[in-house]
C-alpha positions in Angstrom: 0.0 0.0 0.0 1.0 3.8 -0.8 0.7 6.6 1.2 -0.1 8.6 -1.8 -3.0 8.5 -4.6 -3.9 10.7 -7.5 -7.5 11.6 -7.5 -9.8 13.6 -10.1 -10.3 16.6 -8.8 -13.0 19.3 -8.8 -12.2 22.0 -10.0 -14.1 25.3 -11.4 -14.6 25.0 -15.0 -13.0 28.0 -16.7 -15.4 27.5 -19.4 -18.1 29.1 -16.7 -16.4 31.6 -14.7 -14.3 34.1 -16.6 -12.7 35.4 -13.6 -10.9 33.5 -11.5 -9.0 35.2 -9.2 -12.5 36.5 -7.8 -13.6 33.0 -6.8 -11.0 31.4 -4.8 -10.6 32.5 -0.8 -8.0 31.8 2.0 -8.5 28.6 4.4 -11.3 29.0 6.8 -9.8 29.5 9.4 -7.6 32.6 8.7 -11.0 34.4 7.6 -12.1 37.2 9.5 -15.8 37.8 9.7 -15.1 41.0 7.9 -13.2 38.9 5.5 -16.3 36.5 5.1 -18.6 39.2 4.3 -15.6 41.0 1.4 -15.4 37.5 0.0 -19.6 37.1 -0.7 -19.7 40.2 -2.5 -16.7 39.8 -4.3 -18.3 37.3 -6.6 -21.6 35.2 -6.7 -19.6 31.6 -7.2 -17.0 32.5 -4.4 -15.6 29.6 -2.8 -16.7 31.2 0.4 -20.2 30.1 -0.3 -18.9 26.3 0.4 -15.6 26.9 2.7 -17.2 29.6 5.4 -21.2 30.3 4.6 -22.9 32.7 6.6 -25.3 32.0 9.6 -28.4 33.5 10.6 -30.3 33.7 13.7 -33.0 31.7 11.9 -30.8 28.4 11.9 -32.2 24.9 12.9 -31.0 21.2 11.8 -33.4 21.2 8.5 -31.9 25.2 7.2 -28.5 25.9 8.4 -25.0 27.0 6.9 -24.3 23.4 5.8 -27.0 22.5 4.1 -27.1 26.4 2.2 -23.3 25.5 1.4 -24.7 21.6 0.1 -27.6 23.3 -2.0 -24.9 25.5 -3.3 -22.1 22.9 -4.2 -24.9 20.4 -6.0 -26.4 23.4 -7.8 -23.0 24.8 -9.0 -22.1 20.9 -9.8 -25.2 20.9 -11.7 -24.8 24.0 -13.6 -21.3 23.2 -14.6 -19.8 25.9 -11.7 -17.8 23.3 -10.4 -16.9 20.1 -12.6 -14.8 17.1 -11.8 -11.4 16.2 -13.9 -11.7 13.3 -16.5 -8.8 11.2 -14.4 -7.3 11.0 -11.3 -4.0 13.2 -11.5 -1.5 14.3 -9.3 -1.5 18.3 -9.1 1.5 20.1 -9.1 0.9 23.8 -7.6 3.2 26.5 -7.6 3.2 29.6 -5.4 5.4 32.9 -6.6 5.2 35.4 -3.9 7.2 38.4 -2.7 8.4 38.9 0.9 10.3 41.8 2.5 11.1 42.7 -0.9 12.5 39.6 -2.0 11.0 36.9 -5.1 10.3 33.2 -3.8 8.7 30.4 -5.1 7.2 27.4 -3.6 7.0 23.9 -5.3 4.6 21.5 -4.7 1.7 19.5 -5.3 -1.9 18.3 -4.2 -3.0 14.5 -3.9 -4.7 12.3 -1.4 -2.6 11.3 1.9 -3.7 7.8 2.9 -4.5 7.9 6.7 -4.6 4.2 7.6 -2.2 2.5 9.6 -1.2 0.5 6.6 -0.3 3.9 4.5 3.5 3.1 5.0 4.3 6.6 6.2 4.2 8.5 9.6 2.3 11.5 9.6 3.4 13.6 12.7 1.3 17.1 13.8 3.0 19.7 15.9 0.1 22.0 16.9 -3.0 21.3 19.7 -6.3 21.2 18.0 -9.9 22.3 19.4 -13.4 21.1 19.5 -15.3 23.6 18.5 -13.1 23.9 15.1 -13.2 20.2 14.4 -16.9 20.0 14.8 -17.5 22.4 12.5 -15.2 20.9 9.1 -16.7 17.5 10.4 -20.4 19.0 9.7 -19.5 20.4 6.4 -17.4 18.5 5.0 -20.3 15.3 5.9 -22.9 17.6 4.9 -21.0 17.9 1.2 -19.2 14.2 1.4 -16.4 16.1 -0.1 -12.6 17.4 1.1 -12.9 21.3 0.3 -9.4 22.3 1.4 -6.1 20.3 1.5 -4.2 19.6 4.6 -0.7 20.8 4.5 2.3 18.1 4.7 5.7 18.4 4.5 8.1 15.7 3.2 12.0 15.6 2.7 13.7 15.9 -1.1 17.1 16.7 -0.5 18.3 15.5 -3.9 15.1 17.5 -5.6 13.6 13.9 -6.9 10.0 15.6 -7.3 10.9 18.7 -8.9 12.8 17.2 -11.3 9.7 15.2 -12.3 8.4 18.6 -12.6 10.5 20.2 -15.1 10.8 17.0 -17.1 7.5 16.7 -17.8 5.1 19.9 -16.9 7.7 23.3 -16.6 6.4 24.0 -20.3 3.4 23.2 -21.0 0.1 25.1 -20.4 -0.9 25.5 -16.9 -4.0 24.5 -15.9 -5.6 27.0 -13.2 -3.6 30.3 -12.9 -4.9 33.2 -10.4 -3.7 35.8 -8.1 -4.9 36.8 -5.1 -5.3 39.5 -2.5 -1.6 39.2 -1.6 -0.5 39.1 -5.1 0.5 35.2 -4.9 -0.1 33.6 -7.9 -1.2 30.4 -7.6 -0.6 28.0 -11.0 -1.7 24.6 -11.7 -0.6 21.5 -14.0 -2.2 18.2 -14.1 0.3 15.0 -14.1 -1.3 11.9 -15.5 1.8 9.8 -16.3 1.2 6.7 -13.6 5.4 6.2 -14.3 6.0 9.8 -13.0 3.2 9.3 -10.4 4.7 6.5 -9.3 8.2 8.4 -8.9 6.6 10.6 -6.7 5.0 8.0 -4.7 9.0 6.1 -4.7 10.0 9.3 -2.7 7.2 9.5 -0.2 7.5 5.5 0.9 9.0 5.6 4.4 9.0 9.0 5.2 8.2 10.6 8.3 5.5 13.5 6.8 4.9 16.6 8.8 1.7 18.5 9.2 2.7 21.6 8.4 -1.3 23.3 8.6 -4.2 21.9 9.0 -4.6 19.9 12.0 -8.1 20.2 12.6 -8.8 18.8 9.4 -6.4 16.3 9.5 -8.5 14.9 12.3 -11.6 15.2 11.3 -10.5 12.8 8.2 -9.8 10.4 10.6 -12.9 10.5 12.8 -14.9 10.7 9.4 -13.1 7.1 8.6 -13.5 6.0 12.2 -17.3 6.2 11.8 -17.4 5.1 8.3 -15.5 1.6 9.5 -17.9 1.1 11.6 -21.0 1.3 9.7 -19.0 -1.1 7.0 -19.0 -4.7 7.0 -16.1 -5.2 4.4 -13.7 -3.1 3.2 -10.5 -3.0 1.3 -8.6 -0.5 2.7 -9.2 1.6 -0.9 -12.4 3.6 0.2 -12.5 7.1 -0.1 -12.5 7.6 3.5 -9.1 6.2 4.0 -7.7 9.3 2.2 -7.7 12.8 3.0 -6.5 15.3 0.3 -3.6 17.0 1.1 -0.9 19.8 -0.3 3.2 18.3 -0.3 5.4 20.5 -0.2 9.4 19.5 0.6 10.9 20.9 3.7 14.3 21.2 2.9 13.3 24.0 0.2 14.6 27.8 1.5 11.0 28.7 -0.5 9.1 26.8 3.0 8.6 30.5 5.0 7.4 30.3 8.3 5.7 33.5 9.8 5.5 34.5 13.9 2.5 34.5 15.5 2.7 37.7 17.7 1.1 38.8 20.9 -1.4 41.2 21.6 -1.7 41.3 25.3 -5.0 43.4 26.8 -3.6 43.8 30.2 -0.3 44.3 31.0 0.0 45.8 34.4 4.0 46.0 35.7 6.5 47.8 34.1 9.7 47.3 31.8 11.9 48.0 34.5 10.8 44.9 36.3 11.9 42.0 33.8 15.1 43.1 33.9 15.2 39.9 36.4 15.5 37.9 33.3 16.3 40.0 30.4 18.6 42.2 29.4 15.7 45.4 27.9 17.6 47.8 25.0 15.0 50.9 24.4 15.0 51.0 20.0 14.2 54.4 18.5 12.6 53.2 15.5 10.3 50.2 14.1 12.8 49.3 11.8 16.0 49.0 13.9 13.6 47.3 16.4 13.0 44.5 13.5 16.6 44.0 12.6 17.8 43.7 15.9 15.2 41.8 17.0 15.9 39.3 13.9 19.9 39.5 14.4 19.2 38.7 18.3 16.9 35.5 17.6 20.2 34.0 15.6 21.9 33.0 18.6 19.9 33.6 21.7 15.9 34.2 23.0 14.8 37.4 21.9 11.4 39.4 22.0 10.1 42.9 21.2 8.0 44.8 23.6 5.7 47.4 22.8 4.1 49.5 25.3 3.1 53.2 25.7 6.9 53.6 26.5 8.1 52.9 23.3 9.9 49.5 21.5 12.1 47.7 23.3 14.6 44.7 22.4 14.3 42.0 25.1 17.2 39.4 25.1 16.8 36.5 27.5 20.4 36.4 30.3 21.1 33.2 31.5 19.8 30.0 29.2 19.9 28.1 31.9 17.4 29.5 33.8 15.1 28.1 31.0 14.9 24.0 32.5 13.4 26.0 35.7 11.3 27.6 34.6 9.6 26.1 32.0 8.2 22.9 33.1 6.2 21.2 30.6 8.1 19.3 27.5 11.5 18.1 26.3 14.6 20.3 25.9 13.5 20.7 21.9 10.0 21.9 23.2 11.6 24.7 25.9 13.5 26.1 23.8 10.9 27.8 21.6 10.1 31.6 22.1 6.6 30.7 22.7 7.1 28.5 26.1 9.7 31.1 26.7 7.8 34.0 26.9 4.9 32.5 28.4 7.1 31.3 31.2 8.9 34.4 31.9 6.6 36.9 31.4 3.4 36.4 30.7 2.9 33.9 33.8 5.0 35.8 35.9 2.2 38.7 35.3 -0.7 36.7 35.2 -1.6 37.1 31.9 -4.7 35.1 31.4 -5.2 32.9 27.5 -8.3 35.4 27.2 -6.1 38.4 27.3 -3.9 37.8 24.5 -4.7 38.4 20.9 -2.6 37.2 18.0 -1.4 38.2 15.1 1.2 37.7 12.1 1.5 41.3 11.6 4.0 43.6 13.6 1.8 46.9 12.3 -1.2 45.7 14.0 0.1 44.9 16.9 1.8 48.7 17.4 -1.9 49.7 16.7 -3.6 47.7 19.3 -1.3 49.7 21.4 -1.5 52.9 20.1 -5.5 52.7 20.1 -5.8 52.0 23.6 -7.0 48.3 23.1 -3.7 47.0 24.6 -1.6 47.6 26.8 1.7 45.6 25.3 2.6 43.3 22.4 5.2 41.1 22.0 6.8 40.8 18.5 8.4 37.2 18.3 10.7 35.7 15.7 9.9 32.2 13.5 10.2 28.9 14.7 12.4 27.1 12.5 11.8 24.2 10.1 14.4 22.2 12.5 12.5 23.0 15.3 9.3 21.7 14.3 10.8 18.5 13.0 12.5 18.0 16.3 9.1 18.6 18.1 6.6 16.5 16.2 9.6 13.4 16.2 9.1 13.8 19.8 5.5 13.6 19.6 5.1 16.7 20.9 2.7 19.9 20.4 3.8 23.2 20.1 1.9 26.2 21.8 -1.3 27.2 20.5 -0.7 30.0 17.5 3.5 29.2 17.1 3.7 28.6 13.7 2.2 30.3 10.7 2.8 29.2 7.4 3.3 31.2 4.1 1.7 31.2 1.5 -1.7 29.9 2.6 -3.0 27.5 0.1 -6.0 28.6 -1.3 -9.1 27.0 -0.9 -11.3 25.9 -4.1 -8.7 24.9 -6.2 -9.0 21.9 -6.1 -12.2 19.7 -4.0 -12.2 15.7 -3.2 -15.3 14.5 -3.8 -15.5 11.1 -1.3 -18.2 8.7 -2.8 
């Protein structure tokens, strides 16, 4: 058995909607309610309608956002919206995108990730999942029978075995799916039918340790969808469509694989600067852009965090490492050494900063406003975890903090659905 499967996907049919970077949207979960409501009235056949739909007070079990978003899926199936490939395929998907001013490009590809013991991989998370967010995909994606947005895995490719498959046999042809959205990443698609070059890919994969990069919650729910479906069935084969989940690769060992900080937006914040000079060593910065650099030239070689308070920026830089085994008591020396335990150790449960207090966000500029608006009273600008990090965490079988990792791009949802029979 493989770990690894083409599958014909469904996709919107170009022949029906002339636009389509006005269809697509970001993962659910990254979607803002203002967000939701910018995404309905971008376009009539945005993916929103199926990925996040709106309630209403009005809800009940018979008329509710999942079966709106199932009326909408079979009508736009019916109408031709939406229509399913001719054969299964492996779909490679790149991602050009601009950060800080610099070009990058991420490689990588969407197929189904087999999720039964016999798949011949391990798939290892690194984040904590909740309920509430798990009950929700597992309604929707039931309601639809369908997979509407790709987990996110990565696997290693030192020698570049997959990409090469790429530029052999797709680099020029015609793409597929090309659009571009509110970021300005352009997303591009190719369809690989060749079962020998599928079967490369799926060469690679065999053995490997696969990390879950994004998309926990969903992750699980495609399990607990196959634990119920198993036992309702009286014989299966392993091959049912509920042994697979569909799921983005991407390899790890690329420089393209960015990982954002998740920062901290802390309501209350009641002692001042002067008082963790305990632990750190606290440099005042003039300006937001030498508080950056330093802040990113700190994090090379030791624990560092920006503060922002009505005081102004400051460059925190933890003084004696091995204070951290004290004070952090949860996890294995991998787990407390990331920023996240460290700052919640040191400072924000040294305060009594409550989970309800902090806010978080992967954007430095919105954090200064919280701040400067008066609906905070500090943030704490952090630096990325590194890909080494997470491996060394999830091998450990270990979960990072909640909000520690953000990855970047998102892949967008809509591009491609797995319709489960």
């Amino acid at each position: 058995m493989s770990a690894l499967k083409p599958f014909a996907a469904v996709f919107y049919n170009k022949e029906k909607v002339e636009n389509l970077d006005q269809v697509f949207c970001p993962p659910y979960d990254v979607i803002s309610q203002e967000q939701q409501e910018a995404y309905y009235k971008q376009d009539p056949h945005n993916f929103i309608r199926l990925e996040l739909a709106k309630e209403t007070p009005k809800d009940n079990d018979k008329d509710n956002k999942y079966t709106r978003a199932r009326k909408t899926y079979e009508e736009w199936l019916k109408k031709g919206i939406l229509k399913q490939d001719d054969s299964p395929c492996v779909y490679f998907y790149k991602q050009d995108y601009k950060y800080q001013g610099q070009k990058y490009t991420r490689m990588g590809f969407l197929g189904l990730l087999k999720i039964s013991e016999d798949s011949g991989v391990r798939i290892l998370p690194h984040e904590n999942t909740h309920a509430a967010a798990k009950t929700d995909r597992q309604a929707l994606w039931s309601a639809l029978k369908s997979n509407l947005s790709p987990i996110f895995v990565g696997y290693a490719d030192k020698g570049g075995k997959i990409d090469r498959i790429f530029f052999k046999e797709l680099a020029t042809a015609k793409p597929y799916l090309e659009a571009v959205d509110h970021d300005k990443v352009k997303h591009t698609i190719w369809r690989l039918e060749n079962p020998d070059s599928i079967q490369g890919i799926v060469n690679v994969m065999e053995g490997q340790n696969l990390f879950i990069c994004d998309g926990h919650h969903r992750f699980e729910v495609a399990n607990q969808i196959r634990r119920e479906a198993l036992k309702k069935a009286k014989k299966t084969t392993g091959e049912e469509s509920y042994n697979y989940v569909m799921t983005y690769f991407t390899n790890m060992d690329s420089k393209d694989l960015q990982i954002f900080p998740i920062h901290r937006i802390v309501k209350k914040f009641p002692i001042s600067v002067n008082l963790l000079e305990q632990y750190f060593r606290i440099d005042k910065i003039k300006t937001k852009v030498d508080w950056l650099v330093l802040l990113a030239r700190a994090g090379q070689n030791e624990h560092a965090f920006g503060l922002y308070n009505k005081q102004g920026m400051f460059l925190l830089r933890l003084k004696n490492k091995t204070l951290i085994d004290k004070m952090v008591h949860e996890g294995s020396k991998d787990y407390r050494s990331l920023d996240a335990a460290i700052l919640k150790a040191f400072i924000l449960d040294q305060v009594g900063v409550t989970p309800e207090e902090i806010v978080y966000s992967i954007d430095p500029d919105e954090v200064l406003q919280a701040v400067n608006e008066g609906n905070a009273e500090a943030g704490f600008i952090l630096n990325p975890v590194q890909v080494a990090q997470l491996r060394s965490i999830a091998l450990n079988d270990e979960r990072m903090p909640p909000k520690t990792t953000y990855f970047y791009p998102k892949v967008l949802s809509g591009l491609t659905i797995y319709k489960m029979d």
